[in-house]
DSSP file (Angstrom, degrees, kcal/mol; ACC not computed):
  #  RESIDUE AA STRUCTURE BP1 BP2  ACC     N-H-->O    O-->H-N    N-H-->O    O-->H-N    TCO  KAPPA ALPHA  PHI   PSI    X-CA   Y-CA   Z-CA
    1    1 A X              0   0    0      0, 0.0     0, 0.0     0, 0.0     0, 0.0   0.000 360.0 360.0 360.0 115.5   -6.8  -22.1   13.0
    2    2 A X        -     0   0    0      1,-0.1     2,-0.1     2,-0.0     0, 0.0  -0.150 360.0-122.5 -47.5 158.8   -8.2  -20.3   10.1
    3    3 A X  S    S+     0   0    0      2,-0.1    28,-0.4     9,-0.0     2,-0.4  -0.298  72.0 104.7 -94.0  58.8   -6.3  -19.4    7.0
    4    4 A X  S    S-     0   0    0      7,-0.1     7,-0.3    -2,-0.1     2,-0.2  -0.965  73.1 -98.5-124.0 151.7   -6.8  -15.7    7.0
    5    5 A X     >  -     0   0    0      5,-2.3     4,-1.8    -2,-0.4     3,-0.3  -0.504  14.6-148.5 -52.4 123.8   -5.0  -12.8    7.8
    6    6 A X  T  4 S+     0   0    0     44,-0.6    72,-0.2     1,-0.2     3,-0.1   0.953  95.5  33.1 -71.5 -57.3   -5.4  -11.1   11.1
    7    7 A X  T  4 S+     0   0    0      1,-0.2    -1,-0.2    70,-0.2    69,-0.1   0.520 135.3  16.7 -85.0 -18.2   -4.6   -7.4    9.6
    8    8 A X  T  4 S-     0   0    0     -3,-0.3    -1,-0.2     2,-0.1    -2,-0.2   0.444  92.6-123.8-138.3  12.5   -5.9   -7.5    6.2
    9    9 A X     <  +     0   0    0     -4,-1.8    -3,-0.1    67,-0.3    68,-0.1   0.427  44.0 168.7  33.7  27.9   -8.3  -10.5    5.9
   10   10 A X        +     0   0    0     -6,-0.1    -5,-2.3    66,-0.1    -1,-0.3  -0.263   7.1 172.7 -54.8 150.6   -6.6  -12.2    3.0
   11   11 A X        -     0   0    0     -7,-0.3     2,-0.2    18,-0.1    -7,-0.1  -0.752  31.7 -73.3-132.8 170.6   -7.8  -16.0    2.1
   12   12 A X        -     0   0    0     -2,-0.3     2,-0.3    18,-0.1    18,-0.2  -0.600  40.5-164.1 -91.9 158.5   -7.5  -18.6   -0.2
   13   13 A X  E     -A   29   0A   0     16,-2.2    16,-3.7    -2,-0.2     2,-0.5  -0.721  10.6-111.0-128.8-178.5   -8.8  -18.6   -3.1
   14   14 A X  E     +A   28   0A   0     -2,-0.3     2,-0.4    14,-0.2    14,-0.2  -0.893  37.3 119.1-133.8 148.4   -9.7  -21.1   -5.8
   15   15 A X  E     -A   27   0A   0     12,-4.3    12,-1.5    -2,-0.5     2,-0.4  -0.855  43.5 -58.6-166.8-147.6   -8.8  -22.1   -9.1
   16   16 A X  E     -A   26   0A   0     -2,-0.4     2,-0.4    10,-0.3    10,-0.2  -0.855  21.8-135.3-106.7 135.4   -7.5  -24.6  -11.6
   17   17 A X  E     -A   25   0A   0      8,-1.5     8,-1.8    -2,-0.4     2,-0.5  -0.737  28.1-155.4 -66.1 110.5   -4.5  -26.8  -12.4
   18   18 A X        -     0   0    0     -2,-0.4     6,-0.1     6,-0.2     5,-0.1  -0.930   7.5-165.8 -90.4 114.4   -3.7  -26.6  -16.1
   19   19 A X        -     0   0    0     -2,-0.5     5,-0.0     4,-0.3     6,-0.0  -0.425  40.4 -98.7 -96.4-147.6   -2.1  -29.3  -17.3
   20   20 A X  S    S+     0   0    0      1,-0.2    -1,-0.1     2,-0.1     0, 0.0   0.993 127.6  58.0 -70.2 -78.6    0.0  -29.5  -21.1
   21   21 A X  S    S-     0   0    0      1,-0.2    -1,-0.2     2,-0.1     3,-0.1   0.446 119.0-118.8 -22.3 -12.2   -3.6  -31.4  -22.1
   22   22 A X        +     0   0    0      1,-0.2     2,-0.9    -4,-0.1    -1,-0.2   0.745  58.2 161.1  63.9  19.3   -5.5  -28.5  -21.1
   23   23 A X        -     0   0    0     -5,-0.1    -4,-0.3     1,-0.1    -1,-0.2  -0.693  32.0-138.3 -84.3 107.9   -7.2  -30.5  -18.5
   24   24 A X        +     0   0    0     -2,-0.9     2,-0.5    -6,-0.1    -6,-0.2  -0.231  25.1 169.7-134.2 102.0   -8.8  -28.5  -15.8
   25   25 A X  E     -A   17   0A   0     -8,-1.8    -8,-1.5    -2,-0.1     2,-0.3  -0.882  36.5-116.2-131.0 144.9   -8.8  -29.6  -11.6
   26   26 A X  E     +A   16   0A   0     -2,-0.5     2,-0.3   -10,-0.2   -10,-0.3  -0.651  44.0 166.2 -73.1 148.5   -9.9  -27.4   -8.8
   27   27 A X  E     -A   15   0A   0    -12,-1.5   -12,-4.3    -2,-0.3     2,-0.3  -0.882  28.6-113.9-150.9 164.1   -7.1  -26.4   -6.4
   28   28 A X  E     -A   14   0A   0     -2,-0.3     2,-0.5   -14,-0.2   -14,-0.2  -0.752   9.1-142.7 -86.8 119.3   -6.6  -23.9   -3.7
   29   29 A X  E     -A   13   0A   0    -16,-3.7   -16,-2.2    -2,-0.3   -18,-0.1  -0.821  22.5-152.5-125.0 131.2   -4.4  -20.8   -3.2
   30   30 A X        -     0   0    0     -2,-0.5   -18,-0.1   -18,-0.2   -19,-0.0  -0.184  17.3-116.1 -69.0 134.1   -3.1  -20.4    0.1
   31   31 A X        -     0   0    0    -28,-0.4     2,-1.0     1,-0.1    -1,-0.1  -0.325  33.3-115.7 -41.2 146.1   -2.2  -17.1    1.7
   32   32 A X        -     0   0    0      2,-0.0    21,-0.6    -2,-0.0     2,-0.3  -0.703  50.4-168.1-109.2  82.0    1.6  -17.1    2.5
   33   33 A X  E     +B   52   0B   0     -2,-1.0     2,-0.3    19,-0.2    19,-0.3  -0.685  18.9 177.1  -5.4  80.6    1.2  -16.9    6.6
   34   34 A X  E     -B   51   0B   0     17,-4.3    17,-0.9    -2,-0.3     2,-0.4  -0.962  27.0-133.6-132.8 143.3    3.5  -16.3    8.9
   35   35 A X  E     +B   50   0B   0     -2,-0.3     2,-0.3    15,-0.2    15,-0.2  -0.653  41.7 164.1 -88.2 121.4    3.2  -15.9   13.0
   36   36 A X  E     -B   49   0B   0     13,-2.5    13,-1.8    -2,-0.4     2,-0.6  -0.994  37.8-127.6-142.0 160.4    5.1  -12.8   13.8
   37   37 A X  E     -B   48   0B   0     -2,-0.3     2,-0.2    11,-0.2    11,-0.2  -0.954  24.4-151.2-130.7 140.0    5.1  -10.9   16.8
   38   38 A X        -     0   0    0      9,-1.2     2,-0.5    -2,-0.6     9,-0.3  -0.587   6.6-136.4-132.0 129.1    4.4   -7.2   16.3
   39   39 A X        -     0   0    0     -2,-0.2    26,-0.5     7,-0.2    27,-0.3  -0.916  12.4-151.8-118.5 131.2    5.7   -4.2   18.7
   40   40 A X        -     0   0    0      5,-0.5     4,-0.1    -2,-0.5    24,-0.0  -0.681   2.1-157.1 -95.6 159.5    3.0   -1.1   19.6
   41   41 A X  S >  S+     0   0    0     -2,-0.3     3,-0.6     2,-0.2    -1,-0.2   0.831  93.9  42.0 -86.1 -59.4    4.9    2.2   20.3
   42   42 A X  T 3  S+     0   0    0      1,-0.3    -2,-0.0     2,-0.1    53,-0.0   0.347 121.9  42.4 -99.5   8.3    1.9    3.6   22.4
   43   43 A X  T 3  S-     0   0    0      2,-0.1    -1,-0.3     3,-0.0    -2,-0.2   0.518  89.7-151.2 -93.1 -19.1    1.4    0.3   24.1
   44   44 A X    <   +     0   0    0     -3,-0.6     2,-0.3    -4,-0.1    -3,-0.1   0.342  57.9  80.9 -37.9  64.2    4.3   -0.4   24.6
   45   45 A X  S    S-     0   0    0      1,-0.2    -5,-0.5    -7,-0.0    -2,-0.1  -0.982  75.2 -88.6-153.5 144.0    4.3   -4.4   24.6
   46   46 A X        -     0   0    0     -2,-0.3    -7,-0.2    -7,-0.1    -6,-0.2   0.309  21.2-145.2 -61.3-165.7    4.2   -7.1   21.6
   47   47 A X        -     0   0    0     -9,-0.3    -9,-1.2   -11,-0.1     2,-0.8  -0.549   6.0-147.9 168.0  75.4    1.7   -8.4   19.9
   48   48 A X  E     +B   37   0B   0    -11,-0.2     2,-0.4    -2,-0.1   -11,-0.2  -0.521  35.9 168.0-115.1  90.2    2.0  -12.1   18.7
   49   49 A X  E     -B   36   0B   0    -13,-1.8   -13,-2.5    -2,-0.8     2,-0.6  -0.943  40.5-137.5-115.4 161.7   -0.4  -12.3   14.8
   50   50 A X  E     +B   35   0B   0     -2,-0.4   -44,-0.6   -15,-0.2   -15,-0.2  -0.822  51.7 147.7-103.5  69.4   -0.7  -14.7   12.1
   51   51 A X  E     -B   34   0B   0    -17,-0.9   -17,-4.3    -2,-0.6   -46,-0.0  -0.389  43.0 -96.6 -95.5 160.8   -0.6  -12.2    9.0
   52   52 A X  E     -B   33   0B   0    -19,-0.3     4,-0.4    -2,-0.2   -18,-0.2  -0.213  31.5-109.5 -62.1 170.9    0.8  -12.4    5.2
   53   53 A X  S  > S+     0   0    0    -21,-0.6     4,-1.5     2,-0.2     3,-0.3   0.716 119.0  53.2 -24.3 -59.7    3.8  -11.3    4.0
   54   54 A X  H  > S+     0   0    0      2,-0.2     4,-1.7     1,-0.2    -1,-0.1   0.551 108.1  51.8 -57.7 -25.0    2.4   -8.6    2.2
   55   55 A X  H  > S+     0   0    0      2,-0.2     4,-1.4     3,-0.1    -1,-0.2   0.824 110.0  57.2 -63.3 -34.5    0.7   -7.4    5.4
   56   56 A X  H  > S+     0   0    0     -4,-0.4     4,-2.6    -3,-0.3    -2,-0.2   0.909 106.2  38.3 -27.9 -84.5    3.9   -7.7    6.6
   57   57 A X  H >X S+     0   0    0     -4,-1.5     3,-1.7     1,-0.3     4,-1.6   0.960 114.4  60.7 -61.1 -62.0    5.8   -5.4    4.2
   58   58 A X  H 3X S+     0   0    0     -4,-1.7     4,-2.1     1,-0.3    -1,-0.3   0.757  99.3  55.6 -49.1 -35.5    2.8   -3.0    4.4
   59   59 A X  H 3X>S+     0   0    0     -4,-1.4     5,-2.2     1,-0.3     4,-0.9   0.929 111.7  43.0 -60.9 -35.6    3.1   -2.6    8.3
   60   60 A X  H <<5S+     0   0    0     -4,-2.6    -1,-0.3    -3,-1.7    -2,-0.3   0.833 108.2  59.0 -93.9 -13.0    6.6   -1.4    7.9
   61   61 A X  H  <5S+     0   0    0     -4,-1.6    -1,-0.2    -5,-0.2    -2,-0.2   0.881 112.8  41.0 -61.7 -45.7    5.6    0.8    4.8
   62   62 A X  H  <5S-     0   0    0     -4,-2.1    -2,-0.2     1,-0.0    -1,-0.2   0.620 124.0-104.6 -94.0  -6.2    3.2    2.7    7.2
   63   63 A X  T  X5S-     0   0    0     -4,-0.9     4,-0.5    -5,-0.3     3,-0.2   0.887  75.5 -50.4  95.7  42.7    5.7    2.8   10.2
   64   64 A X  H  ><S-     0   0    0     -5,-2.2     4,-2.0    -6,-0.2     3,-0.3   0.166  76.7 -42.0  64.2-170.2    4.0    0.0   12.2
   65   65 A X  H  > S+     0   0    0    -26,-0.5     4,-3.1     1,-0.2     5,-0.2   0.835 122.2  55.7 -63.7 -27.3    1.5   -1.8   13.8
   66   66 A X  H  > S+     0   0    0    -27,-0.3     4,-1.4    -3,-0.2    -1,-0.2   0.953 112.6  38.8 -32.2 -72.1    0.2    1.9   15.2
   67   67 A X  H  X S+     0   0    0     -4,-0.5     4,-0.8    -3,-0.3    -1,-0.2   0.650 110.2  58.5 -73.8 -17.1   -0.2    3.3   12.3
   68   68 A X  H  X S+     0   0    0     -4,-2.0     4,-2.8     2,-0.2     3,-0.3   0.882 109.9  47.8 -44.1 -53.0   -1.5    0.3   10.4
   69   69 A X  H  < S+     0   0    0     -4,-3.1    -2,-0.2    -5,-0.2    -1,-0.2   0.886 103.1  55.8 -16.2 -73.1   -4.2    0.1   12.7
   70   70 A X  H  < S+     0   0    0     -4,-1.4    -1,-0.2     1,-0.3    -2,-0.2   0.717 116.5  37.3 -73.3 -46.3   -5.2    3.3   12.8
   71   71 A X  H  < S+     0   0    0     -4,-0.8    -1,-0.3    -3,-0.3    -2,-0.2   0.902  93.4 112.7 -30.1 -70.6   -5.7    3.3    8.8
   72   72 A X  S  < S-     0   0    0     -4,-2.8     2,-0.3     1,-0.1   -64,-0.1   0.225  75.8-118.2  -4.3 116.9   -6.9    0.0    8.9
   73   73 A X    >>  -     0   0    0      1,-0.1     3,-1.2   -65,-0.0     4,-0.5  -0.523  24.5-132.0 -67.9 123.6  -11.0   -0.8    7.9
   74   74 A X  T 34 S+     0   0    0     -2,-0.3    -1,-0.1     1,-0.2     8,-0.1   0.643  99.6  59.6 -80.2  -8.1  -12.5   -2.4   11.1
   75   75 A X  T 34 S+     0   0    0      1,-0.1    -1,-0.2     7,-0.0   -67,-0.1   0.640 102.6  46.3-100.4  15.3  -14.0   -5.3    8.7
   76   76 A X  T <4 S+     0   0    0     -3,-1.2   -67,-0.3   -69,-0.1    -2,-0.2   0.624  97.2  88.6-106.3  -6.6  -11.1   -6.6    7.3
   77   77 A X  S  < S-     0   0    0     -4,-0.5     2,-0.2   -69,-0.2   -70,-0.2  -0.197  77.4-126.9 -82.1 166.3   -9.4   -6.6   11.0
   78   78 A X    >>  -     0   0    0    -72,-0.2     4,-5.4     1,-0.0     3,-1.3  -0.811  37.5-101.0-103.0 165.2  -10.0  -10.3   13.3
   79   79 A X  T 34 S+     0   0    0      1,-0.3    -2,-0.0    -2,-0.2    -1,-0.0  -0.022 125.4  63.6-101.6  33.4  -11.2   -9.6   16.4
   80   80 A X  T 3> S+     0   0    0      2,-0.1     4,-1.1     3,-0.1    -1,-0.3   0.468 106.2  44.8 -93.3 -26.7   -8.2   -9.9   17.9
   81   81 A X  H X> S+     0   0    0     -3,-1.3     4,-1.7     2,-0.2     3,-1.2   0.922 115.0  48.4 -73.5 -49.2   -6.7   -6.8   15.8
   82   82 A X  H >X S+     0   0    0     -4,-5.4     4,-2.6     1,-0.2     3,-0.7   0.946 106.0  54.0 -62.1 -30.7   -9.7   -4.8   16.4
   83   83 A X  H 3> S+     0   0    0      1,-0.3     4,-1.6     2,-0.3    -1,-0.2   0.859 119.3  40.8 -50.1 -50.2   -9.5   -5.7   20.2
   84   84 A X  H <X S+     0   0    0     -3,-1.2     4,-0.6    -4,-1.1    -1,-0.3   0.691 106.5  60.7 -68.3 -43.7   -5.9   -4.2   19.6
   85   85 A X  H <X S+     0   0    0     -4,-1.7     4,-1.1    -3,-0.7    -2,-0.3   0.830 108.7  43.3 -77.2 -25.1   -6.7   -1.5   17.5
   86   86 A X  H  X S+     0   0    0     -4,-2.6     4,-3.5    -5,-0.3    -2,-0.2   0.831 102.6  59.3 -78.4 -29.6   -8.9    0.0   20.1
   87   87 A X  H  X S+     0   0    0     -4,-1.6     4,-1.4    -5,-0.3    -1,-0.2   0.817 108.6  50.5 -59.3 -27.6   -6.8   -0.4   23.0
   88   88 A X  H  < S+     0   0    0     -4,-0.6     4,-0.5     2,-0.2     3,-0.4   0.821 115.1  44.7 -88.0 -93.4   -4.2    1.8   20.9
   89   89 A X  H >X S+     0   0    0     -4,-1.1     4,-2.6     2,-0.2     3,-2.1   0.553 108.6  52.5  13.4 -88.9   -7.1    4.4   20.3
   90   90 A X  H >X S+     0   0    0     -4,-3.5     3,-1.2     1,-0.3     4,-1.1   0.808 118.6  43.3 -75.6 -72.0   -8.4    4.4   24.0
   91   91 A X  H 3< S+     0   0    0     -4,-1.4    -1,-0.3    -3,-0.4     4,-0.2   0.449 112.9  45.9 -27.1 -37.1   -4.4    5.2   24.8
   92   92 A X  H <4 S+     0   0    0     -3,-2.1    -1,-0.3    -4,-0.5    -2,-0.2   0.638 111.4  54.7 -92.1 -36.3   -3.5    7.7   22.4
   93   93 A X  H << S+     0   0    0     -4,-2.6    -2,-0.3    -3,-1.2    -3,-0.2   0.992 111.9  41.6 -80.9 -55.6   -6.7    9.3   23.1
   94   94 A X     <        0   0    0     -4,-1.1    -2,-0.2     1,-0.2    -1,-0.2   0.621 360.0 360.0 -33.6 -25.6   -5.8    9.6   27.0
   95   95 A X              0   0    0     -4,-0.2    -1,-0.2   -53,-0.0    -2,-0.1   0.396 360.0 360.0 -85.8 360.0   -1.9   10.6   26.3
């Protein structure tokens, strides 16, 4: 399982370990991850992604996974969200 975010395509990134000495070592910083399962309005059935925290809080800032979507940049999505973001499209557009 990668470590990126399904909804906004956060990663790790890299940088250094300072110590007192000022000596300099490569380390990693991880995305903070969490598997949460996600409810569509106009689907109306869950939705089980491996997103941030901060994706997190942003889905409930925009009123949910609908409207994240729908905002949403189709390269930052995994192609399980876009697969998701279209099925919510192709619905909304039929209703």
């Amino acid at each position: 399982m990668s470590r990126r975010c399904e909804l906004t395509g956060k990663g790790p990134m890299t940088g250094n370990n300072v110590s007192h000495a000022h000596n300099k070592t490569k380390r990693r910083f991880l995305p903070n991850l969490n598997e949460v399962t996600l409810q569509s309005e106009t689907l109306g059935r869950s939705f089980k992604l491996r997103i941030s925290s901060a994706a997190l809080r942003s889905v409930d800032h925009r009123g949910g996974l609908d409207a994240f979507l729908a905002k949403a940049k189709d390269e930052d999505l995994s192609p399980n969200a876009l697969k998701i973001k279209k099925e919510i499209a192709k619905a909304q557009a039929t209703a």
